[in-house]
C-alpha positions in Angstrom: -6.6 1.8 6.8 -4.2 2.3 4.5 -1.2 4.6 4.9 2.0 5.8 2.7 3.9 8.6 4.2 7.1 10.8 2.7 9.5 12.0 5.1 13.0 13.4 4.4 12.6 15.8 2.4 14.6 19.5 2.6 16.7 22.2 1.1 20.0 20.5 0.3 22.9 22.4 -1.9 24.0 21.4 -5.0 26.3 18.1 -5.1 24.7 17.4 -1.5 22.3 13.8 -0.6 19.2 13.3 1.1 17.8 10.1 2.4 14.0 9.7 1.7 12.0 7.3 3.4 8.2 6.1 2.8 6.3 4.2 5.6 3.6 1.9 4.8 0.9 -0.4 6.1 -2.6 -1.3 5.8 -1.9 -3.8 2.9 0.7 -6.2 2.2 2.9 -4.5 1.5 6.4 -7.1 0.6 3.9 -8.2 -2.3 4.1 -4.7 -4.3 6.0 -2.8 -6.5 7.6 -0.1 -4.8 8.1 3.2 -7.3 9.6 7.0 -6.7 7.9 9.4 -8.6 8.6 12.8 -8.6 7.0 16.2 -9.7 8.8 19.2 -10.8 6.7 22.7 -11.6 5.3 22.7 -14.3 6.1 19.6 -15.6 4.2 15.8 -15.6 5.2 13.6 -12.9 7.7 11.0 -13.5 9.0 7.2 -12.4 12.5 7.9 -11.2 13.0 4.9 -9.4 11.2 1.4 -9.1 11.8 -2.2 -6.9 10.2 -5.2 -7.2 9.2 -7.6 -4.2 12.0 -9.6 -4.8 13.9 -6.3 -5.2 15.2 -6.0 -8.5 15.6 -2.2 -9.5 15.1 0.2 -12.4 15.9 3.8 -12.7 15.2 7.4 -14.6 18.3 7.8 -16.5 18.4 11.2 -15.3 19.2 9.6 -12.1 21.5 7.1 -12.7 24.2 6.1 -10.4 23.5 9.2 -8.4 19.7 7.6 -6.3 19.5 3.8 -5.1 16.0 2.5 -4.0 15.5 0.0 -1.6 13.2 -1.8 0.3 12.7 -3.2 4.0 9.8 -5.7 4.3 10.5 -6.1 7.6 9.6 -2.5 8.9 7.3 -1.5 5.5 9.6 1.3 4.5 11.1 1.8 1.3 14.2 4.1 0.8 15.4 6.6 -1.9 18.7 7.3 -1.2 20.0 10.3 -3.6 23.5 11.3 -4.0 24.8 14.3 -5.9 21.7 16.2 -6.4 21.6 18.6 -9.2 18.9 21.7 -9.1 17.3 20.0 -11.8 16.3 17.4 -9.0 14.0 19.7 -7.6 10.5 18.5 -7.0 7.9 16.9 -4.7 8.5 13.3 -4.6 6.1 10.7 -4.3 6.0 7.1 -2.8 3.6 4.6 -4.7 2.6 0.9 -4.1 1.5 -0.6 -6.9 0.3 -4.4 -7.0 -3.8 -5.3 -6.6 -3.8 -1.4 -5.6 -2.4 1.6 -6.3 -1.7 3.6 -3.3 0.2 6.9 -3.0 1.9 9.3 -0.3 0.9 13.1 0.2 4.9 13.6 -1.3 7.6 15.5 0.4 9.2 18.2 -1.5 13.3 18.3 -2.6 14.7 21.8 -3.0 18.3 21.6 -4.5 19.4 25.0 -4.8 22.5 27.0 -3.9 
């Protein structure tokens, strides 16, 4: 059975981090694309942060030397790690697996606000 689950999420303040992490299994997980995606209201969701299996990286612009993704094969966990967070950040954000399928997490929701 295939699982992706969100965790980390929270009410940070402005210029604060949070540390999100995805767990996975059910699939093989080193052999897939590992994207963030996140969801704002009212707006379309979008790719902020991507990693290849052999863990090259791509990024929003928006985001941009502020969020690093990253990847452990070893435990099937992949990590957003997001650094001065603006309230613009604000959304639910999304785990996805992409390869032969295209799984996704329930999301975990990032409130920055003062």
């Amino acid at each position: 059975q295939v699982q992706v689950v969100e965790s980390g999420g929270g009410l940070v303040h402005p210029g604060g981090s949070l540390r999100l992490s995805c767990a996975a299994s059910g699939f093989t997980f080193s052999s897939y694309f590992l994207n963030w995606y996140r969801q704002a209201p009212g707006k379309e969701r979008e790719l902020v942060a991507a990693i290849t299996s052999t863990g090259s990286t791509n990024y929003a612009d928006s985001v941009k030397g502020r969020f690093t993704i990253s990847r452990d094969n070893a435990k099937n966990m992949v990590y957003l790690q997001m650094n001065s967070l603006k309230p613009e950040d604000t959304a639910v954000y999304y785990c996805n697996a992409l390869w032969l399928q295209n799984y996704w997490g329930k999301g975990t929701l990032v409130t920055v606000s003062s």
